[in-house]
C-alpha positions as CSV (number, residue, x, y, z in Angstrom):
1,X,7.0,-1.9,13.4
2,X,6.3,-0.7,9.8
3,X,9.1,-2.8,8.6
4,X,8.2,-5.7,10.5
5,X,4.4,-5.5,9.4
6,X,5.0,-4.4,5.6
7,X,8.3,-6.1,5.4
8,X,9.8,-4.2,2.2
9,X,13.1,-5.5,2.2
10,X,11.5,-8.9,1.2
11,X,10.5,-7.3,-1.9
12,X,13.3,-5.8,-2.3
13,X,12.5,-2.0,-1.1
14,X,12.7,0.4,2.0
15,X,10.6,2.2,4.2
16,X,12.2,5.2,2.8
17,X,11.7,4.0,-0.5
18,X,7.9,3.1,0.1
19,X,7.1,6.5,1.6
20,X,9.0,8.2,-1.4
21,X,6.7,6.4,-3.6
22,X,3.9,6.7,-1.5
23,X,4.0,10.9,-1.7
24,X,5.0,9.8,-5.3
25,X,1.5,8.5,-6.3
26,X,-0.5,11.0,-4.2
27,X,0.9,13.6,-6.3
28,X,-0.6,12.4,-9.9
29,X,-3.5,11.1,-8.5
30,X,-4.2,14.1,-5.8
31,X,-6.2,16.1,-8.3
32,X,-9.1,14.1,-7.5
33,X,-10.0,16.0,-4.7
34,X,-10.9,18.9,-6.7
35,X,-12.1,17.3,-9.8
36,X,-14.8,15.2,-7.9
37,X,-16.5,17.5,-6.0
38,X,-16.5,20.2,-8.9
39,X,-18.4,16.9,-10.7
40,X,-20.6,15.5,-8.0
41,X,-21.6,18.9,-6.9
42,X,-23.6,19.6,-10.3
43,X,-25.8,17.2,-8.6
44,X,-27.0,19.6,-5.8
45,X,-24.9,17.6,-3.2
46,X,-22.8,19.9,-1.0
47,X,-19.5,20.7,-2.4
48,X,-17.8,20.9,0.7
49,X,-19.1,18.0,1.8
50,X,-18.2,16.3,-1.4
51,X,-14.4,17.4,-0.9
52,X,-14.5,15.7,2.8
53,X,-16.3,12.2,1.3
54,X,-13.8,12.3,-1.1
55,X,-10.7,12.5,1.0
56,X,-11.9,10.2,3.1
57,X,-13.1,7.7,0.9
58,X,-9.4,7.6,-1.0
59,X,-8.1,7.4,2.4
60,X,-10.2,4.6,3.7
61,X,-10.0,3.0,0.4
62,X,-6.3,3.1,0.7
63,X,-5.8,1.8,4.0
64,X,-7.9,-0.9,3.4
65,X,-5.5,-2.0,0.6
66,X,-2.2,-1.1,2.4
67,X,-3.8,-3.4,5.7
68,X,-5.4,-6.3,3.5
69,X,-3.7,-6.9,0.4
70,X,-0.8,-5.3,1.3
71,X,-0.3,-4.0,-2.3
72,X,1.2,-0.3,-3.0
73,X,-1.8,0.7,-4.9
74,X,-3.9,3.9,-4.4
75,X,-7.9,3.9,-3.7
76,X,-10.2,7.1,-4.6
77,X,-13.4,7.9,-6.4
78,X,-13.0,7.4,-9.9
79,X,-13.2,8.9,-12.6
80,X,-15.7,8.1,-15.5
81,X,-18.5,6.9,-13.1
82,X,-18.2,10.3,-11.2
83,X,-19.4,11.9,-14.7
84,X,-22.1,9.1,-15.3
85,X,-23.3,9.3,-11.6
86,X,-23.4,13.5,-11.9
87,X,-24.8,13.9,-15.8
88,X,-26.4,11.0,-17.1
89,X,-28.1,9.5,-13.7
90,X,-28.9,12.8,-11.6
91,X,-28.9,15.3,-14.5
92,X,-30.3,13.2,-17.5
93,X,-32.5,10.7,-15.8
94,X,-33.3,12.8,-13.3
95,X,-32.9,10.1,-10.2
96,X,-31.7,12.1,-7.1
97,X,-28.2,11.9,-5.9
98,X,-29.1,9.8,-2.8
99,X,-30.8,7.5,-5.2
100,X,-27.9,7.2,-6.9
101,X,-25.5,7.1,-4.0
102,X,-28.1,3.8,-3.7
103,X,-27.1,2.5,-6.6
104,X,-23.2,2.8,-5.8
105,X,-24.2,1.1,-3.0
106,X,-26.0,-2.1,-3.9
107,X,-23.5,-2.5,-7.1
108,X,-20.6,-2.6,-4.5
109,X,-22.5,-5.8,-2.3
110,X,-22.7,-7.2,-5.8
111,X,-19.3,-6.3,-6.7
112,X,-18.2,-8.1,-3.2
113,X,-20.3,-10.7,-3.9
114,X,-18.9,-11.2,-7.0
115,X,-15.4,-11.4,-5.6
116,X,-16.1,-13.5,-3.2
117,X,-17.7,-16.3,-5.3
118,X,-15.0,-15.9,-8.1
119,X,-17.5,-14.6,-10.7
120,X,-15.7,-11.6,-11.2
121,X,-12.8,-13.5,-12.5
122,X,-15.3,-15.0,-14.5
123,X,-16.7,-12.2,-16.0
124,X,-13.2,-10.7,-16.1
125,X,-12.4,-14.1,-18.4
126,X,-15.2,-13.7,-20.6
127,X,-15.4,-10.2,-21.6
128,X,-13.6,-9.9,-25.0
129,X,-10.5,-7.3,-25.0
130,X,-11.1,-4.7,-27.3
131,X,-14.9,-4.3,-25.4
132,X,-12.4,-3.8,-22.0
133,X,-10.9,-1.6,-24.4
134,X,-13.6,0.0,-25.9
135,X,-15.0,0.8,-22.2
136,X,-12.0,2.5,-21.2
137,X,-11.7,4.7,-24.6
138,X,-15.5,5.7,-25.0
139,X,-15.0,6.6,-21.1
140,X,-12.4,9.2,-21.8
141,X,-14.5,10.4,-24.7
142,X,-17.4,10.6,-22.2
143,X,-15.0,12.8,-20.0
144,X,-13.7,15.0,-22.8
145,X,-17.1,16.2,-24.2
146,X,-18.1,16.9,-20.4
147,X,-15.0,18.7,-20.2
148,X,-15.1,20.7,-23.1
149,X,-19.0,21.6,-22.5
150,X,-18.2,22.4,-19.0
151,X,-15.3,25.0,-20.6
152,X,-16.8,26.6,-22.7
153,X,-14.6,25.4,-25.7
154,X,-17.7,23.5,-27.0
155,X,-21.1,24.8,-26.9
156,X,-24.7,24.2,-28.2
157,X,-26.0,24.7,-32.1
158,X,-29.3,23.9,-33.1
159,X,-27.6,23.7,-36.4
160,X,-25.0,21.1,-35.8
161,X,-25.5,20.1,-32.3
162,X,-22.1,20.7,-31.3
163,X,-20.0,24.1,-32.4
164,X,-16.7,25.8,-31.3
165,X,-17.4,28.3,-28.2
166,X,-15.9,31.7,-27.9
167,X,-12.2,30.5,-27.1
168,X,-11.4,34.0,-26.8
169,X,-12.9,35.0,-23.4
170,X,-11.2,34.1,-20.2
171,X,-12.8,30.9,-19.2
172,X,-12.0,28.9,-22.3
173,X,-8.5,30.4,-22.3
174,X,-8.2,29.2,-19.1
175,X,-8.5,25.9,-19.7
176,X,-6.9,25.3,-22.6
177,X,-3.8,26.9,-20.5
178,X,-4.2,24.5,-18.1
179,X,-4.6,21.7,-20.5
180,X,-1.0,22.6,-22.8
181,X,0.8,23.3,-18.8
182,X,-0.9,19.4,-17.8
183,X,0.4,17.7,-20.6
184,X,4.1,19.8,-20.7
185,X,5.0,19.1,-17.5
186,X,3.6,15.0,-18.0
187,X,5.9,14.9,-21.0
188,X,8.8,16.1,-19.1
189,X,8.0,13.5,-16.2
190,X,7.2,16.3,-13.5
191,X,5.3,14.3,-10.9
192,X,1.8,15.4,-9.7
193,X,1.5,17.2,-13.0
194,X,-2.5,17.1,-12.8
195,X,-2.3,19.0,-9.7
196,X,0.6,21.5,-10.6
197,X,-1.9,22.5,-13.6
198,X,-4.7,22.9,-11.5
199,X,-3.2,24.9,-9.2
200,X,-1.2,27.2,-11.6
201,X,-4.9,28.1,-13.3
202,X,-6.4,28.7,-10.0
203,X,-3.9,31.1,-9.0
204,X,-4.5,33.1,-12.2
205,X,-7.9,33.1,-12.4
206,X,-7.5,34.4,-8.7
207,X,-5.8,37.0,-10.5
208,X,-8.0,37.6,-13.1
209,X,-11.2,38.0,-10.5
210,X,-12.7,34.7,-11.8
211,X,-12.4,33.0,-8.8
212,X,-12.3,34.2,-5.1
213,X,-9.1,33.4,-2.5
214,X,-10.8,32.1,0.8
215,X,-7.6,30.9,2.3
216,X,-5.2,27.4,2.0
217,X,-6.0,25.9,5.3
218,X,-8.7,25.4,7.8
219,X,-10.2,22.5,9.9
220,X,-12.0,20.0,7.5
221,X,-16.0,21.0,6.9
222,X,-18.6,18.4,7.9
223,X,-19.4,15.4,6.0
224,X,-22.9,15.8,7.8
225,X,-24.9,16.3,4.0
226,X,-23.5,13.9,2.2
227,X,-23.0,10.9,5.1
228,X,-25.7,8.1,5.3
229,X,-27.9,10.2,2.5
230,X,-28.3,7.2,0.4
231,X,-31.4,5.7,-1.0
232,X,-31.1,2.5,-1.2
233,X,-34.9,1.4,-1.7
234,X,-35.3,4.1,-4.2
235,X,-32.0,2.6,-5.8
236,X,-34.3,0.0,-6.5
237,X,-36.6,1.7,-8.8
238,X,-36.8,-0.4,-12.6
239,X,-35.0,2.3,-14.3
240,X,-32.1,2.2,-12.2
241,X,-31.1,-1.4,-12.4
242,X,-29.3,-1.0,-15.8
243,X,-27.5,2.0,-14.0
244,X,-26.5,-0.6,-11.1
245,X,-25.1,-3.2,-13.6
246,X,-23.5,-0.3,-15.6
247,X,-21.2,0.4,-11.9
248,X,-20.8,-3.3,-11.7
249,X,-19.4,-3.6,-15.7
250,X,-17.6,-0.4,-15.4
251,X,-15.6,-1.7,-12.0
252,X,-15.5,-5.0,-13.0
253,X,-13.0,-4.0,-16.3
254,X,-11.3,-0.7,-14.5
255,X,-10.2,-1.9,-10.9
256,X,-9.7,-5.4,-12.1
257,X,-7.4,-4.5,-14.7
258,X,-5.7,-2.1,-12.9
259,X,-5.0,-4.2,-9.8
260,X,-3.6,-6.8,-12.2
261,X,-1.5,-4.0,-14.4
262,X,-0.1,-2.0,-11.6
263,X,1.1,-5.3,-9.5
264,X,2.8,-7.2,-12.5
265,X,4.4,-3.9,-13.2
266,X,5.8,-4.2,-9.3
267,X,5.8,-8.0,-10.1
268,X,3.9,-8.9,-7.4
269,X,1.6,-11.4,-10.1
270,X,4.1,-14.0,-11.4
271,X,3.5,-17.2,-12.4
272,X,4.1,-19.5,-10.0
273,X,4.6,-17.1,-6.8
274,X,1.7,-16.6,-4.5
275,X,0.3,-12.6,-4.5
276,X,-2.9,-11.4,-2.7
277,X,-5.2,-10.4,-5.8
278,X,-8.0,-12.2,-3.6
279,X,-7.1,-10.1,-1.3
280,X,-7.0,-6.7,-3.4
281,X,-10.1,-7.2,-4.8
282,X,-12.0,-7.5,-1.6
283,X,-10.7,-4.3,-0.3
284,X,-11.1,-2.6,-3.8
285,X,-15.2,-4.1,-3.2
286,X,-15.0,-2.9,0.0
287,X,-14.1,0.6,-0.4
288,X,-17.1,1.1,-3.3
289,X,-19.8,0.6,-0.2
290,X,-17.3,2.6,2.0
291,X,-17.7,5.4,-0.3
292,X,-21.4,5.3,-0.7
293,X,-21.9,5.9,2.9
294,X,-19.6,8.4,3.2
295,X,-21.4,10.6,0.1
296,X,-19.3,9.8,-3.3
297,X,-19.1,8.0,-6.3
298,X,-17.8,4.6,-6.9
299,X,-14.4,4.3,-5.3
300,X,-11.6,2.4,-7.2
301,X,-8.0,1.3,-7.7
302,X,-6.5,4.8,-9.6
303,X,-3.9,3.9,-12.7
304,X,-1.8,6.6,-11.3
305,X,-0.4,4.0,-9.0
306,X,2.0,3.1,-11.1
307,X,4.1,6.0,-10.7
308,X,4.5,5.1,-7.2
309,X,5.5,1.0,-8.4
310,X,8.0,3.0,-10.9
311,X,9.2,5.1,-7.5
312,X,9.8,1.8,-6.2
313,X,7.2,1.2,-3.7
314,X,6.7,-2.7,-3.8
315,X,4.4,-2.9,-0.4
316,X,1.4,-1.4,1.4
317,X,3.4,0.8,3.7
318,X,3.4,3.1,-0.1
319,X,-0.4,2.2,-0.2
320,X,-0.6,3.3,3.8
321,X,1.2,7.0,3.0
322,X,-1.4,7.5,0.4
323,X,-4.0,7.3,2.5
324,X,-2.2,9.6,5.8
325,X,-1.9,12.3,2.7
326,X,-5.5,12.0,1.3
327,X,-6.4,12.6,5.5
328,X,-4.0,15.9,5.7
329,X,-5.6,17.1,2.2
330,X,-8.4,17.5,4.3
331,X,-7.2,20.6,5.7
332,X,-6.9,22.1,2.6
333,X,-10.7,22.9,1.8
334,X,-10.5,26.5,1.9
335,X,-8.1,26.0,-1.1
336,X,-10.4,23.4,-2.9
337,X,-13.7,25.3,-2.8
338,X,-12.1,28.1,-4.5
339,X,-10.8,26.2,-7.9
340,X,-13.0,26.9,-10.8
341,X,-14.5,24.4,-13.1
342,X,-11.9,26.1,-15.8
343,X,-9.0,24.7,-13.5
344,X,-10.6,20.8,-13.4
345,X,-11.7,21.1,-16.8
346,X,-8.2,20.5,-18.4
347,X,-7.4,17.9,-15.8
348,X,-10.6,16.0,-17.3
349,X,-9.6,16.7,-20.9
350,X,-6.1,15.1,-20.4
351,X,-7.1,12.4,-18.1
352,X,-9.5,11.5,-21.0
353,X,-7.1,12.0,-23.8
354,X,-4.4,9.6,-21.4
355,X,-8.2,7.0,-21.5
356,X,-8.1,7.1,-25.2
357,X,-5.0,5.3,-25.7
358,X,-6.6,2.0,-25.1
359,X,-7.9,2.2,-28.6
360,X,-4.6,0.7,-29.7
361,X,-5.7,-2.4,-28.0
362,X,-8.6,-3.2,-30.3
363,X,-8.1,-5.5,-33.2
364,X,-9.0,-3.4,-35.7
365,X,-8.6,-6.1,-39.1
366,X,-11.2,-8.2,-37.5
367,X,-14.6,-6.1,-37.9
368,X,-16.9,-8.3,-35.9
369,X,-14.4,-7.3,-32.8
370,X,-13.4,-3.8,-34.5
371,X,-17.4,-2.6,-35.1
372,X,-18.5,-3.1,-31.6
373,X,-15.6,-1.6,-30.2
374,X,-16.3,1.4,-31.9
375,X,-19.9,1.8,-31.5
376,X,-19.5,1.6,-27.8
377,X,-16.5,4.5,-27.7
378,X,-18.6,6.6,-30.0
379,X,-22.3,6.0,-28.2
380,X,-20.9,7.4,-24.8
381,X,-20.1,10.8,-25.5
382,X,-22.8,10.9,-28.3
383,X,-25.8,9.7,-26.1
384,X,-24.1,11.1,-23.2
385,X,-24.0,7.9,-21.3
386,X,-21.5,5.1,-20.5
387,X,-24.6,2.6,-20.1
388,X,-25.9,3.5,-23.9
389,X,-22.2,2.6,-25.4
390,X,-22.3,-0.1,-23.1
391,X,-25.3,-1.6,-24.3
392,X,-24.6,-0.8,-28.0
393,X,-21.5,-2.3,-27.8
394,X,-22.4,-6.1,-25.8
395,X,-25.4,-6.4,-28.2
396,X,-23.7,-5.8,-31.5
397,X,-20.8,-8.1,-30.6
398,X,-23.2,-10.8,-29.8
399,X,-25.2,-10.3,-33.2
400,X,-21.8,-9.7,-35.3
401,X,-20.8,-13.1,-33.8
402,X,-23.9,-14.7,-34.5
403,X,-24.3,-13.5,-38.4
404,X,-20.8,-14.7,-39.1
405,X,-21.3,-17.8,-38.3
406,X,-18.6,-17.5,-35.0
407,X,-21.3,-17.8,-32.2
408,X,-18.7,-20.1,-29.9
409,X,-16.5,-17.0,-30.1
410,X,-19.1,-15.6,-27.7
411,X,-18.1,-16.1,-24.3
412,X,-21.8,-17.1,-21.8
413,X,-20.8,-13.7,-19.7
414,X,-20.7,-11.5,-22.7
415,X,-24.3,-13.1,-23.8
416,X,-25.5,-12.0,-20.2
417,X,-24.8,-8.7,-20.3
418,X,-26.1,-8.5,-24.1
419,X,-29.3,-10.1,-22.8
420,X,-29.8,-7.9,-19.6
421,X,-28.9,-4.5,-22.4
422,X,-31.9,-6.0,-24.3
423,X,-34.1,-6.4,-21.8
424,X,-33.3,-3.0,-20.2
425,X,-33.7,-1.5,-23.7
426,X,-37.6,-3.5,-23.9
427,X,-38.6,-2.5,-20.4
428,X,-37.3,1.5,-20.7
């Protein structure tokens, strides 16, 4: 039946081959499950409730894409917008989580909106690439200080804002063990790398006394404080709307370009033979209001697919063991409440290091492309907020343009989001 439904073989694969890949991608992009609630729960949400939205939102997510588009790629909450949603909405702006679980909300009915209309491929056309870039660097940056802060490695000064922590005491040590195990076994292509390091530092600091063993498995905790908590009227409040078109920007250049990215890489996009991008989009919108119901952040297409395309998974039956996985990690709470932030702290830091690498993309000899780029990687760590580098970053590459005389380079969708950045800035 899976073979008849998923047919691999037309795509030159196997069912053995897609489940291989399937377990493949789970592995590197697994770590999720304790990185977001250690995130979200900063919020006051319930952690274990958090770990149970999560799972099932990746698994939801990823069913959705294995049944509609068909394509082997792997949905969960993602990361970057799990950081903003936690530390600049809840904690710096000081909206409540179910007011920002609103906002996830309505930006995903815009998002599908979006899709279905075609604007996103629009918006997608118009957006310059070293701003995509940009996004995806000053994103990891965003990460990095949070993990750093978060650490220990990086603390307060009221001299210099910013100083070296005591990297001598267990907590820091911690992580950056974590950190040089993560990115050791990445370089010698040990799958589910992410995990393995979370895992190996929770152990210790088990050891250590830092953290408490509760057990590895028990039946999943309830979903019951996070489920159907949203606000979605007090979503609506004025200074939330910038925070609603910061999910929409933030999706519209991550999922996109991963769906795109991960399925040329299985070369399911090629010109002139039919794919189901259409299709892959919708479910990708789809999942983001999924995820809002259930209690978590925005929920995406994870980059981490790829492994699974390079495992040779070519069809949605890899997409559909994803999700069975991200349902039997729910088991596995006992284990998940007791990793410490000095476990998922490292994860961050890599994952954001990996996010930096995008800077390469940036046209760096032309300064009216190179400037803007820069401001917006540098304003989101600095002002603690993705929508700040955002808005730095539309609005100087719409005056740069302007003052050189190269106004038509301006596409009408990046002039929209410079406007509605100008506006917010006038109104706030």
């Amino acid at each position: 039946m899976l073979e008849a439904f998923f047919n691999p073989k037309q795509e030159g694969s196997s069912v053995r081959t897609e489940i291989i890949a399937g377990v493949t991608t789970f592995l590197t992009m697994s770590y999720i499950i304790f990185v977001n609630p250690e995130i979200l729960s900063t919020t006051g949400m319930d952690r274990n409730a958090i770990f149970v939205a999560t799972c099932v939102a990746a698994a939801l997510g990823s069913l959705i894409m294995a049944l509609v588009a068909r394509w082997p790629i792997g949905m969960a909450p993602g990361m970057g917008l799990n950081a903003f949603f936690a530390f600049t909405v809840v904690g710096a702006m000081g909206f409540t989580w179910q007011q920002a679980l609103g906002a996830v909300f309505i930006s995903g009915l815009i998002f599908l909106l979006l899709t279905v209309t075609g604007i996103r491929s629009w918006l997608i056309a118009g957006i310059p690439q070293s701003m995509r870039s940009a996004v995806a660097a000053g994103i990891g940056l965003f990460l990095g200080i949070i993990a750093l802060k978060s650490s220990g490695i990086v603390v307060a000064s009221q001299a210099t804002l910013v100083e070296l922590g005591k990297v001598t005491e267990t907590g820091p040590l911690l992580a950056i063990l974590g950190f040089f195990i993560i990115a050791a076994l990445d370089a010698l292509k040990v799958r589910g790398a992410i995990l393995i390091g979370i895992l190996v530092v929770t152990v210790v600091s088990m050891i250590l006394g830092v953290s408490h063993f509760n057990g590895v498995v028990s039946m999943p905790p309830s979903i019951a404080p996070t489920f159907l908590q949203l606000d979605i009227l007090g979503a609506l409040h004025s200074g939330l709307l910038h925070v609603i078109l910061v999910f929409v920007l933030v999706e519209v250049f991550d999922a996109t370009g991963t769906l795109i990215g991960v399925a040329k890489r299985a070369k399911l996009i090629e010109e002139g033979k039919p794919n189901r991008l259409g299709r892959a989009l919708l479910a990708d919108s789809t999942a983001i209001i999924a995820g809002s119901l259930l209690g978590t952040s925005s929920t995406t297409a994870y980059v981490e697919s790829a492994s699974g395309v390079q495992a040779g998974g070519r069809t949605g039956l890899t997409a559909l063991v994803i999700a069975i996985l991200f349902l039997a990690a729910l088991f596995f709470s006992p284990l998940a409440g007791a990793v410490p932030v000095y476990a998922t702290a490292p994860a961050l830091l890599y994952v954001a290091g990996l996010m930096m690498r995008e800077l390469v993309e940036v046209e760096w000899e032309d300064i009216t492309e190179a400037a803007p780029a820069a401001l917006t990687a540098m304003m989101m760590p600095l002002t603690y907020s993705i929508a700040n580098g955002l808005a730095f970053g539309f609005i100087s590459y719409a005056v740069l343009k302007t003052l050189t005389g190269r106004v038509r380079d301006v596409h009408p969708a990046t002039w929209i989001v410079a406007i509605l950045f100008v506006i917010r800035f006038a109104i706030v």
